[in-house]
C-alpha positions, 0 to 999 in steps of 0.5 A, a space after each residue: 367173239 365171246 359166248 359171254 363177254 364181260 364189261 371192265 370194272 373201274 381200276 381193273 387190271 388187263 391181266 385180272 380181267 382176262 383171267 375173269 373173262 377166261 373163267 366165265 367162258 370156262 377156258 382152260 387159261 387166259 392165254 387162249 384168248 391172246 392166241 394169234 394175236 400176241 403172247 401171254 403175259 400181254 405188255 408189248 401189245 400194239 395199237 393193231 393188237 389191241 383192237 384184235 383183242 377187242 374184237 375178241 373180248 367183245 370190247 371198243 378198242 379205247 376200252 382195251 387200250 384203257 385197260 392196258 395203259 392202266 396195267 403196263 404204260 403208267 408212267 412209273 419205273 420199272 424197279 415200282 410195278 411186278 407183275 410177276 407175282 399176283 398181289 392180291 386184298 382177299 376182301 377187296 377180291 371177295 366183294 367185286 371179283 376183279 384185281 385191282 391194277 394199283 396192287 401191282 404197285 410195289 411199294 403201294 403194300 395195301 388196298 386203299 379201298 377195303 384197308 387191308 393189307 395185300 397177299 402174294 403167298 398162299 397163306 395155306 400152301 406158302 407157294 405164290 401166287 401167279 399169273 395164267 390161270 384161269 381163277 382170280 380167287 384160288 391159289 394156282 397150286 392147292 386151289 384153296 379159297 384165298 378170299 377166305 384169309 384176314 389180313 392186317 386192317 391200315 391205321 386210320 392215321 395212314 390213309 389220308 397219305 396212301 390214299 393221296 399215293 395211290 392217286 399219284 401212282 395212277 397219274 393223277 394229283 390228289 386235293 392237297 388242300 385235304 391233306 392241309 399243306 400246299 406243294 412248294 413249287 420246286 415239288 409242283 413241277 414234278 409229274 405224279 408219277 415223279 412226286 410218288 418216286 420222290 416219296 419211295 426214296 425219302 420213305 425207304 432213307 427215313 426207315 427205321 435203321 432196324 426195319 431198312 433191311 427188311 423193307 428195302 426188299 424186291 418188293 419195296 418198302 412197306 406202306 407206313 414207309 410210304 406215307 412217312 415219305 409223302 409226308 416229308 414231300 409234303 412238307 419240303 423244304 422244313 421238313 428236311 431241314 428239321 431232319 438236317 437240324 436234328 444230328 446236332 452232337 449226336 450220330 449222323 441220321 443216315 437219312 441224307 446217305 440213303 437219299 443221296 444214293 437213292 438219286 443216282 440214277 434219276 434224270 430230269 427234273 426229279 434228278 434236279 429237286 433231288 440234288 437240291 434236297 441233298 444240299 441240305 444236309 448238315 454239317 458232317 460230324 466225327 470223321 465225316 467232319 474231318 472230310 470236310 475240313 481236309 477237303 476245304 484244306 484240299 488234302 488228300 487221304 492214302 487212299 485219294 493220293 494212292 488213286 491219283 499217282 495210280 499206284 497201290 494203296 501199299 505203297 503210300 507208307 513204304 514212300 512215307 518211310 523211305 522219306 519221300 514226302 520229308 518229315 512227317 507230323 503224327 496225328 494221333 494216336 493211330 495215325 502215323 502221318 497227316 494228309 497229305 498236300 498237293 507238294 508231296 503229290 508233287 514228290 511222289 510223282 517226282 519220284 515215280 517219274 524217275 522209275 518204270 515196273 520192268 513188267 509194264 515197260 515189257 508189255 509196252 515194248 513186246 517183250 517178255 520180263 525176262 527179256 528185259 531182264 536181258 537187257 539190264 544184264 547186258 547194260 543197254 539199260 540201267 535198273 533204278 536201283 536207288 535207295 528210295 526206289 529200292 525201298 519202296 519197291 523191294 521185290 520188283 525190277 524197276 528201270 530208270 527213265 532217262 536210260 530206258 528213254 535213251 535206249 528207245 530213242 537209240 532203237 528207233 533212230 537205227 530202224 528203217 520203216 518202209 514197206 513190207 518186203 519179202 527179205 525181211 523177216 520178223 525177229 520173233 520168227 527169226 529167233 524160233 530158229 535158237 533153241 536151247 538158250 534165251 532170244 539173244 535180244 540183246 546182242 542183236 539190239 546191241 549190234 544193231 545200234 552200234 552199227 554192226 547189224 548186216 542191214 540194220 532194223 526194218 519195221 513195216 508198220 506203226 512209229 512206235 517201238 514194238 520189238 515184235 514188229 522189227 524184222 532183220 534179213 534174210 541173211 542173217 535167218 538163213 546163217 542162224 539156220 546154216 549154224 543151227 543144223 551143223 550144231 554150231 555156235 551163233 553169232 549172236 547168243 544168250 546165256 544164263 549169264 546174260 542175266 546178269 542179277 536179275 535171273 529170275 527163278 521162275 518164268 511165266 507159261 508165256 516165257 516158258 514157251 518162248 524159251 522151248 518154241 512151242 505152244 501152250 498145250 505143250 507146256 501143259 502136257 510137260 507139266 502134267 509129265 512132270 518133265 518141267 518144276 512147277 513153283 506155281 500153278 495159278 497163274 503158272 510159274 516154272 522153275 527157270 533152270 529145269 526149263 534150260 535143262 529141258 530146252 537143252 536137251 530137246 527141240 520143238 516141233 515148231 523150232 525144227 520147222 523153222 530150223 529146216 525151213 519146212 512146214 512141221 508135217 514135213 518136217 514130221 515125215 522128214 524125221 521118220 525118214 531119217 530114223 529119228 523117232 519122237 519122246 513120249 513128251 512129244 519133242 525130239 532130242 537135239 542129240 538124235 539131230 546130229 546124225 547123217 540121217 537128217 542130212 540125207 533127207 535133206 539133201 534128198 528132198 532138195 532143201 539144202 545143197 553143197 554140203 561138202 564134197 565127199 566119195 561116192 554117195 553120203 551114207 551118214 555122213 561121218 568126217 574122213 581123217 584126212 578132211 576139215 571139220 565138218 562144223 567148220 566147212 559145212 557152215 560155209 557150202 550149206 546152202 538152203 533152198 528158197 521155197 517157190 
């Protein structure tokens, strides 16, 4: 309880009449008050937590409900009430000592009992004025007097509409008949509070188009904005059609633009008098009456047709001169073509139908673009090289639907799905065993679909075609391997050649490491060596031969594990063993792999047996004179071990 409590004044604000009881109780700041019950600033006070701060105050609970109800719960947006900053009528404060809640109304810029305009910045210091101190009549920072500053007096004309917003912000309906008018009954349905939005909308679009952007700030707009607005309220619906019937051959009044943006985000029955509102707008004028006849003719634009083929805006002109859409009238003298219809939708769809970005096929399918590039190399399908999709599409690989179409239906039919087994090995994996040329995807594919592929396809999860999900045998892995370590050529390759046309002169980072097996903070630390040309770096490009020259002439970390079957630390210590000693760009040269050193340890660590038969123990592991090449004997006795 209180030394010296204080009874609530009519119309006044939670926060003002904590501040006042504060500083009658010389307290260092409201917020004292509110301890153990809630925190300051109060706008999430419970029904419990009001009758506690009314055994504090001294007060009835109804009474700090009334109060907070006032200042937190009434019933406008959110975007129309701040308490943020403290606004204030210097003399209004000066006369009764206590803050008004409606001066917490944005829009609502003045006080309707003394006329004056409200302040929410020192006028001595510039700084403003806040909430949580223990004095309503100086300024926070320099403590000056602020009762003590003139504002601007509100001409008699506007008081008659501000006093009747002031009442609908507080959620009363104000005597219309003293305002001589009669709400219709569409206005008449709506909540005071909705009848106060409506006219903060029509007063922020009726503003003059030189003060918009100074009156639709954070604060609202500004009173005159307000009345004008309650005035087109009042007078609904002839006073909109007199707004509508007055752009007759002249510049279209924004004011509908601005309404009809302002009831976007409106629900209920306000959101259904508003769209009736915007109905009334006038006939379009200048291009917005060409919309209205292009959208009655139901043509498209550039851009409208661009949206529905959901191609770039870029390509309509490059259709329009390739001849896609067929002879095309001129309309005027800057516009080269007309709208367009809903046949030549028909013809561009028709075209874009026969074609697909290689780019996009490549991400649908799990591969990358210059893999698909391999592809149309190797002739398992066919770019659409035609003279209209050539035209329109000059700098990107496009692939022709009918093949791609039957080059998947050729894929699936050779894949087996079935459950997940051991002896079948994902062909990404598989492949990290080459290095030093391109995934060989076509031959594989190919091999696959002509019947030739030892044991076919398997895939172990989803129907449709994914190459990341196929898996060969483990057959097939174990011989690329057997050839990976005796340096000799498999089965199934890929060249530069392989390209065909379409090689590419850069790759991605995502091809680069594909092609060298490793991961991303290794391509970043080559190309901060400087070991890889960089073409571009955002996103990053590489030189395509620089890195063939680079894979070539090292190996990974990555691919060697895969190559031996070993995880990479044991593959680490296993080259330590053997000798062989890592570059400073953190790969290995595929040269230094050669030596019988890596042999030995091998066949020391029991990862490989049967090499071939040689005289007492193997030391390097050289060719005698009198014995087959060891490329060409080695391939068939080495055996790799399963690890258990």
């Amino acid at each position: 309880m209180l030394a010296i409590p204080l009874i609530p004044e009519m119309n006044e604000s939670l926060l003002g009449y904590l501040t006042r009881v504060a500083e009658r109780n010389v307290l260092e700041r409201p917020a004292v008050l509110l301890e153990g019950i809630a925190s300051w600033p109060p706008s999430q006070l419970t029904t419990q937590q009001q009758a506690q701060l009314a055994r504090v105050l001294g007060l009835w609970p109804r009474q700090v409900k009334a109060l907070f109800d006032r200042t937190y719960r009434s019933g406008l947006s959110a975007n129309f009430v701040s308490h943020e900053r403290r606004r204030v009528s210097p003399l209004m404060l000066k006369q009764t000592g206590c803050d008004q809640a409606l001066w917490a109304v944005k829009p609502l810029s003045c006080c309707c009992v003394s006329w004056r305009e409200l302040i929410d910045v020192c006028p001595h210091c510039g700084q403003a004025l806040r909430w949580g101190h223990s004095y309503l009549t100086r300024c926070q920072s320099c403590e000056a007097d602020i009762t003590t500053v003139e504002t601007r007096a509100v001409p008699l004309e506007l008081r008659t509409p501000l006093r009747a917003a002031a009442r609908l912000a507080a959620g009363a309906m104000p005597k219309w008949d003293a305002l001589g008018s009669s709400l219709h009954p569409d206005i008449s349905a709506l909540s005071p509070a909705e009848i106060f939005e409506l006219a903060v909308v029509c007063g922020r679009a009726a503003a003059p188009k030189g003060q918009k952007g100074l009156r639709s700030d954070a604060r609202g707009v500004g009173y005159e904005d307000l009345a004008a607005g309650l005035k087109l309220v009042l007078g609904y619906p002839k006073s909109f059609r007199t707004i509508a019937g007055s752009t007759d051959n002249a510049v279209e009044h924004p004011f509908f633009r601005m309404f009809t943006a302002g009831a976007l985000n409106r629900e209920g029955e306000l959101m259904r008098v508003m769209a009736i509102i915007s109905h009334l707008a006038p006939e379009k004028r200048g291009v917005q009456r060409l919309k209205t006849v292009r959208i009655q003719q139901g043509r498209l634009t550039t851009t409208e047709l661009a949206a529905t083929l959901g191609v770039e805006k870029a390509r309509i002109p490059q259709m329009v001169q390739a001849g896609v859409f067929g002879p095309r009238s001129p309309r005027g003298r800057e516009r080269s073509y007309d709208w367009f219809s809903a046949d030549d939708v028909g013809k561009a769809q028709a075209v874009l139908a026969d074609r697909m970005f290689a780019s996009t096929w490549a991400k649908r399918i799990g591969l990358n673009l210059i893999d698909v590039c391999q592809l149309v190399g190797s002739g398992l399908v066919k770019a659409a090289a035609d003279p209209i999709t050539t035209a329109i599409f000059p700098a990107k690989l496009q692939i022709d639907t009918q093949s791609r179409v039957q080059f998947e239906a050729d894929v699936l039919a050779r894949v087996q799905f079935s459950q997940p087994c051991e002896d079948w090995i994902s062909i990404p994996r598989a492949f990290t065993i080459i290095g030093g040329s391109h995934k060989p995807w076509g031959p594989v594919i190919r091999a696959a679909i002509g019947g030739s592929l030892p044991y076919g396809l398997r895939c172990f999860e989803g129907a449709r075609l994914n190459f990341r999900r196929l898996h060969i045998h483990r057959f097939l892995v174990e011989d690329m391997r057997r050839r990976g370590v005796c340096g000799m050529p498999q089965i199934y390759s890929a060249s530069a050649a392989c390209l065909g046309a379409h090689y590419p002169e850069a790759m991605t980072r995502t091809e680069v490491e594909t092609y060298l097996n490793c991961y991303p903070a290794e391509v970043s630390r080559l190309v901060a060596m400087g070991e890889i040309d960089v073409i571009a770096l955002d996103p990053m490009m590489a030189r395509s031969s620089c890195v063939e020259k680079f894979g070539a002439k090292y190996i990974s970390m990555r691919e060697m594990a895969e190559l031996y079957g070993m995880p990479p630390i044991l593959a680490r210590f296993m080259m330590l063993e053997a000798g062989v000693k890592k570059s400073k760009n953190g790969f290995w040269k595929r040269a230094d792999l050669r030596g019988g050193g890596v042999f030995q340890a091998l066949i020391s660590r029991q990862l490989i047996v049967g090499v071939w038969e040689m005289q007492g123990s193997p030391k390097a592991l050289q060719r005698p004179r009198d014995c087959p090449s060891p490329r060409e004997e080695a391939s068939s006795r080495l055996v790799f071990m399963r690890p258990s």
